[in-house]
N, C-alpha and C positions, 0 to 999 in steps of 0.2 A: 557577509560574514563579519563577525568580531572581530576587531584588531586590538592584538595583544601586541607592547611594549614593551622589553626588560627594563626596568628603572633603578637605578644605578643607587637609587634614595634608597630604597625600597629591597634592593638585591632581589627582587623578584620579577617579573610577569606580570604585567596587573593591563584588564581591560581600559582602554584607550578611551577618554571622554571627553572629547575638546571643552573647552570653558565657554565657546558660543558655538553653536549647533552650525554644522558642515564648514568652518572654520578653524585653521590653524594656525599659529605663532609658533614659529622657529627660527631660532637663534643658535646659529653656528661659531663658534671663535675659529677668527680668518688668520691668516698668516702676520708674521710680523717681517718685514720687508727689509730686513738687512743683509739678503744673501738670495741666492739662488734658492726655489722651493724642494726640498728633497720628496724622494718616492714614497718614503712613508709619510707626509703630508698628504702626498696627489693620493694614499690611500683613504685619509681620513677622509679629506672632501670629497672622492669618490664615493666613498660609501654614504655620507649625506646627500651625497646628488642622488644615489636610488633611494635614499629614503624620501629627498625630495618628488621622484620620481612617481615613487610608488604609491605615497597620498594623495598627487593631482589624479594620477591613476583611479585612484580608488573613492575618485570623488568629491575631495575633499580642494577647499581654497585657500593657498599658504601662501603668509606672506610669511618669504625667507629672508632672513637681515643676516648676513654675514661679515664681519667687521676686518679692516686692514688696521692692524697695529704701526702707526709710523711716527711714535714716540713713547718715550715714558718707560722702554720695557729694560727694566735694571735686573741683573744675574743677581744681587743681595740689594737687602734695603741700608747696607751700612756705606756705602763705595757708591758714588754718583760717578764715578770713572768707570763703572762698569757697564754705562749706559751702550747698548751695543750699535745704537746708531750712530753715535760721536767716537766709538771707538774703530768703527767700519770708515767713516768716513774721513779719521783720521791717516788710515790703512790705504784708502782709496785717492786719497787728498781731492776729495770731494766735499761740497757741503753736504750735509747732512741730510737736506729736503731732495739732493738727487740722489743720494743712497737709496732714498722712498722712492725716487720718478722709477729710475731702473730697475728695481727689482718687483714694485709696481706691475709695472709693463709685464716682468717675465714671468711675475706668478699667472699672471691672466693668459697669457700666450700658449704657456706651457698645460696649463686647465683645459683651453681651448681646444687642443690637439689631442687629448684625451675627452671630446665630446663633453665637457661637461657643462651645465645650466647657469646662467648668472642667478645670483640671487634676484632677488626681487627691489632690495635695497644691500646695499654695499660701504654704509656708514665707515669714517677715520676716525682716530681719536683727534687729530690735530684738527678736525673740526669740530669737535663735542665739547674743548677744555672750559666753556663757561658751565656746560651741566656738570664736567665733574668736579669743577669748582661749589657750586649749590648743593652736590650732592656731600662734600666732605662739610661744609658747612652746617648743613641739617643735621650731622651726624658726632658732632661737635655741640648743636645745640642739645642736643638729645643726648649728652654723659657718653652716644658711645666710640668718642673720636677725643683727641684732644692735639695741641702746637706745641710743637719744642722745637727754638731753632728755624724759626720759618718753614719747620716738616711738620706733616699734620699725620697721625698716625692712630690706626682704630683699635684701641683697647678691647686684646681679646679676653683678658680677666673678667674688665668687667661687662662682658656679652656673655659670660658662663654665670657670672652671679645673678643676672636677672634671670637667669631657667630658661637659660636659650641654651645650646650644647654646639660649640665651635671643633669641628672635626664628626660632626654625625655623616657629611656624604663621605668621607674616605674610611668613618670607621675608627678613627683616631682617638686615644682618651689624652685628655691634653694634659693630664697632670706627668703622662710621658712626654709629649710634646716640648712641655718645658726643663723635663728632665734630660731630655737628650740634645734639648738645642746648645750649640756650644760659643760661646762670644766670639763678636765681629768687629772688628777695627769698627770706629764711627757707631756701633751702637749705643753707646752710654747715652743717648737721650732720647732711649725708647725705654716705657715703664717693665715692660716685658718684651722677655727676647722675642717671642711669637704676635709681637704687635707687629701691623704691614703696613709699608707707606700708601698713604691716600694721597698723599703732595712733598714733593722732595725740594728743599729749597738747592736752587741752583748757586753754584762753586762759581770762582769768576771767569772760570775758564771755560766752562756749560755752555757750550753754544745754542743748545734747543731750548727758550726760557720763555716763560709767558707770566705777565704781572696776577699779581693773586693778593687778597687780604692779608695773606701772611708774608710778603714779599715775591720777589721775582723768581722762578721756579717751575718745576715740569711733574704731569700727572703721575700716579703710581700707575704699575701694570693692570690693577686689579679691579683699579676702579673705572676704568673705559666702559667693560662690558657692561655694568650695572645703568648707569649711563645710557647709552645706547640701546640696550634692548627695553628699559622703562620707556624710554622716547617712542621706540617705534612699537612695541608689543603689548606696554603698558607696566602694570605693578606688578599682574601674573601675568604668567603665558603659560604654552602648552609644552613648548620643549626645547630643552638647550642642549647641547650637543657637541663635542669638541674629541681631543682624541683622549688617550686614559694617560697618559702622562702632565696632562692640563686637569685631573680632578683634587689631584691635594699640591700645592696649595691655592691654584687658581681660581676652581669653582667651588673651593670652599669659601676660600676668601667670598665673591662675588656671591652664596648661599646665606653669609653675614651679613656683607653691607643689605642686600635687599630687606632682610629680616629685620635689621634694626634701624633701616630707614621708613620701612612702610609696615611694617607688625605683621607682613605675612608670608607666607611663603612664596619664592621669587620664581617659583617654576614647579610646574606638575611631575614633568617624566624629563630626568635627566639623561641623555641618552652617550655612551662613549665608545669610540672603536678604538681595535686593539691595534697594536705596533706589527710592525713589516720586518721580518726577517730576511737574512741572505744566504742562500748554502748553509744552514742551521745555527746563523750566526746572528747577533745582535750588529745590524749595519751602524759603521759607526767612522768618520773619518782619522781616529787614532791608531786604529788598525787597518786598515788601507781595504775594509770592508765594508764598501758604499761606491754609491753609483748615482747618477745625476738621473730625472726621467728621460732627457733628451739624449744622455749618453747610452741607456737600453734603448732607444728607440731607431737612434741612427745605425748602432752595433759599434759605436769606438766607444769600444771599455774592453777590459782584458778576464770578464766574469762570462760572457754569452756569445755564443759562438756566430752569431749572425744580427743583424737589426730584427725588431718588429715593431712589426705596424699598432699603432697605439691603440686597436681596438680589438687586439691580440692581448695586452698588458690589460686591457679594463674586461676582458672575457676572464682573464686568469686572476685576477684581482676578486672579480664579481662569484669566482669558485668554491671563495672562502665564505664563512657569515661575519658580522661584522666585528661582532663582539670575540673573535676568534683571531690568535695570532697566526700572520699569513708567512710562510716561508715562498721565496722567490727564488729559481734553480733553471738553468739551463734546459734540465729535463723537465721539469715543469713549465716550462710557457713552449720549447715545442711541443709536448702533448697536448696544451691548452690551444698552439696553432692547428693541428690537426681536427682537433675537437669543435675547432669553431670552422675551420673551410668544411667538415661533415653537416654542421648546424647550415652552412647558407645554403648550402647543395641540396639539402632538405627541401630550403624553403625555393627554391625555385621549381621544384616540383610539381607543385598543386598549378602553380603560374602557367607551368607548360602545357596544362591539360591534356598532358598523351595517355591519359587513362581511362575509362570508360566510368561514369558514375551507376549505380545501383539503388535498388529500392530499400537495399538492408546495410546496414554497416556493422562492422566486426571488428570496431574499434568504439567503445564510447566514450564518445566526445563531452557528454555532460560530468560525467563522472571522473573526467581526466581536469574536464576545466576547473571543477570543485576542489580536486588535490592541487590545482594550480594558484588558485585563490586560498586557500590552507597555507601554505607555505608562506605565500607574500601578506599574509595577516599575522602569521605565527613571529613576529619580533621581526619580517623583513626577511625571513630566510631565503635569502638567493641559490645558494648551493644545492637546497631542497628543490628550486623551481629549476632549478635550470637541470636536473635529473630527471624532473616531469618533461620539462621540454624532450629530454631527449629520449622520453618513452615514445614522444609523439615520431620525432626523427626516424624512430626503427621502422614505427608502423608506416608509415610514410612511405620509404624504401621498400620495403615489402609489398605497398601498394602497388609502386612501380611496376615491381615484378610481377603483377599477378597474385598474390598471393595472398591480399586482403580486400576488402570492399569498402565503400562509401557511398553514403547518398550526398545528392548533389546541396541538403541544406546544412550538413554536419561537414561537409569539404570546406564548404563560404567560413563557418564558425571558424572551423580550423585552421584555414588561414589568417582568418583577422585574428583570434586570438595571439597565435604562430607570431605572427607581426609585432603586435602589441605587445605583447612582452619580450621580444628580442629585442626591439628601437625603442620602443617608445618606454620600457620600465626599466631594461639592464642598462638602455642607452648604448649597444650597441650599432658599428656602423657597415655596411656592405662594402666591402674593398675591391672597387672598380679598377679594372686594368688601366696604370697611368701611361699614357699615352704618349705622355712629354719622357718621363722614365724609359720607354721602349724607343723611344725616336734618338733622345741622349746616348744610349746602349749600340744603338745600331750604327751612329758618327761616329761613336768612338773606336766601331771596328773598322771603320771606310777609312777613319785617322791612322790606325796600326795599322792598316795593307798599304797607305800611302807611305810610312814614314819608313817602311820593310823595302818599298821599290826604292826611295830613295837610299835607303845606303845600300841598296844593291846598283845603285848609279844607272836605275831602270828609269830615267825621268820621264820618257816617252808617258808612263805610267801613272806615275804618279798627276802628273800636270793632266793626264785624262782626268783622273778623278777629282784633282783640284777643278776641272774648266766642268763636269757634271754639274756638279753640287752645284758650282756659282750657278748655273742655267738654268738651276731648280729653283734658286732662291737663297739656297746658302754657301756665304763666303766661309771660307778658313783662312786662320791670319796664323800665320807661324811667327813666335816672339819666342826670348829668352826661357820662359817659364813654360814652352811646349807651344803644341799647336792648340788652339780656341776658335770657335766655330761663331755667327752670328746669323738669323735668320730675317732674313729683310720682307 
């Protein structure tokens, strides 16, 4: 089938045409590594992992480059104090490069536990700063950069005079742009307020600084990705992707520099997902309305009534389409848990073969698999697929019962489809009974009938169940902090 895109350039739909035949280039903006990754992050990158998902899926060979921000990213262009890794790791009294090790570490960890794919390549900036030193350079030779101050900064005047249009991906008419931008301490040596840094010359107190033509100094935010995905994807590629609050001024910015560094367009199909709500609210740590992903997953937060297992949160995630704002509710991810222990239930079904196969089937399977491929070409729509799926679900159960037929070559389809797009395209995972969980669960009730005999001064009892355990294998050690068990 066609695979259609929504492109964000475009505000439309437009058929899918890789730039080299069953080849793709995609370029993701990764995290910037001065904090913990929030849930509406783990949304974006979820929703790029089934996009990634669903083109190896469908054939196709991606190389995905998703980049770690671990410098350079300033809240204004006017304030080098606002650099948030020298102001974290001032907070931290850390250096700055282990602000990056640590939350490094945790964006990946915390990915991982929600099943999701590594890229294919995983570029930094703090390894890229000679290209985006050549790259403000070239752009500089070419009228459309210029130095003030050892800052190097891209004149978006005059990128509008040569009949280039700065603001076409958000839609922006810049003669607003500059109407509404309001002065910033330190900008007096930018020619215009909506000019971005490409190179911020470092303060003497800047501890991230790296030597540059125009003195000692650290990259802009905006110029890494330009950087980085010419390196690995080229001048064009097929699709860039991030979440919608990185399209103005991010990818526009990074829609400029490409345009006035190489004369063309820096990318075919801009792809964006939308923000994660909470209880119908904008999650936000000013309002005490946010949640860590490891805090929903364990259950210590004071929003959801219980933990869930991470492939509960990427089933209830995957329920939304992408480009669509996801609210997240107590009563929405237990119906999402139900909905997904009815999905596996399903699938062990066809596994068990307690049902007799037929010459006729009263389900078709061709015609179900074609609306299933509809959906996942239609812009990715998961929401639409995963309701096909669960046309299959019903008939399934119904088979169970008697109540429908199957021949034995449209069951094999049905499962492997079944499969394939549960694991292998939502990236969902089968939650096996943990075993260490139930074994934890069961000490700690042999721990409260021992600790019950003793202050009932039953010791006879207690020390049975202490001298068991040891016999089994496992000691319990009573210390200040409770009793704790160790299995030898």
């Amino acid at each position: 089938m066609t695979l259609k895109i929504y492109n964000s350039l475009s505000g439309e739909k437009e058929i899918f045409t890789p730039i080299h035949d069953n080849n793709v280039g995609m370029y993701v903006c990764g995290p910037t590594v001065y904090s913990n990754v929030h849930l509406g992050n783990v949304r974006t990158f979820m929703s790029f992992d089934f996009i990634y998902r669903s083109l190896a899926h469908l054939g196709y060979k991606v190389r995905y480059v998703r980049n770690i921000t671990d410098a350079g990213h300033l809240t204004d262009d006017g304030d080098v104090d606002n650099d948030r890794f020298v102001k974290q790791s001032r907070l931290e009294k850390l250096e700055p490069m282990e602000i990056v090790q640590k939350y490094t570490v945790d964006f990946h960890k915390v990915l991982e536990v929600f099943n999701l794919l590594p890229p294919t390549i995983e570029p930094t900036a703090t390894g890229h700063i000679l290209e985006q030193i050549e790259l403000a350079q070239k752009l500089i030779e070419k009228g459309f950069a210029y130095e003030s101050n050892g800052s190097v900064y891209f004149d978006v005047l005059e990128y509008n005079k040569r009949g280039l249009n700065y603001g076409e991906l958000s839609r922006r008419n810049i003669e607003e742009l500059f109407a509404n931008t309001r002065d910033l301490d330190g900008q007096n040596e930018k020619k215009n307020p909506q000019d971005f840094a490409l190179w911020k010359a470092a303060s003497p107190a800047h501890i991230m600084r790296w030597n540059s033509p125009w003195g000692e100094g650290f990259p802009g935010w905006h110029l890494e990705c330009t950087a980085m995905s010419t390196k690995y994807l080229g001048e064009k590629f097929d699709i860039h992707g991030g979440g919608m609050d990185l399209k103005f001024p991010h990818h526009e910015c990074e829609v400029a520099q490409g345009k006035a560094c190489n004369g063309t367009e820096p990318v075919n199909y801009w792809m964006h997902a939308n923000m994660l709500t909470m209880n119908g609210q904008r999650m936000s740590k000013s309002t005490g309305n946010y949640i860590l992903p490891m805090e929903l997953v364990s259950g210590k937060n004071d929003f959801f009534e219980k933990a869930f297992h991470p492939t509960i949160v990427r089933f209830n995630f995957m329920q939304a389409h992408y480009r669509s704002v996801l609210d997240i509710s107590n009563e929405a991810m237990v119906a999402s848990e139900k909905g997904f222990q009815r999905l596996m239930e399903a699938l062990k079904v066809p596994s068990n073969n307690d049902f007799p196969t037929t010459e006729v089937s009263s389900f078709d399977v061709k015609a179900w698999k074609e609306k299933c491929y509809a959906a996942l070409t239609d812009d990715f729509n998961s929401p639409i697929l995963i309701a096909h799926l669960f046309e299959a679900v019903n008939f399934i159960f119904k088979l169970k019962d008697g109540k429908e037929t199957i021949t034995e070559n449209d069951l094999q389809e049905l499962k492997t489809l079944m499969n394939d797009f549960v694991f292998d395209v939502l990236g969902l995972q089968n939650i096996e009974e943990n075993n260490n969980e139930k074994l934890d669960q069961t000490l700690q009730v042999l721990i409260d009938l021992r600790n019950q005999a003793r202050k009932s001064k039953n010791f006879d009892l207690s020390d049975q169940i202490r001298d068991r355990l040891l016999a089994e294998g496992i000691e319990l050690k009573d210390g200040r902090e409770g009793t704790t068990y160790s299995i030898s």
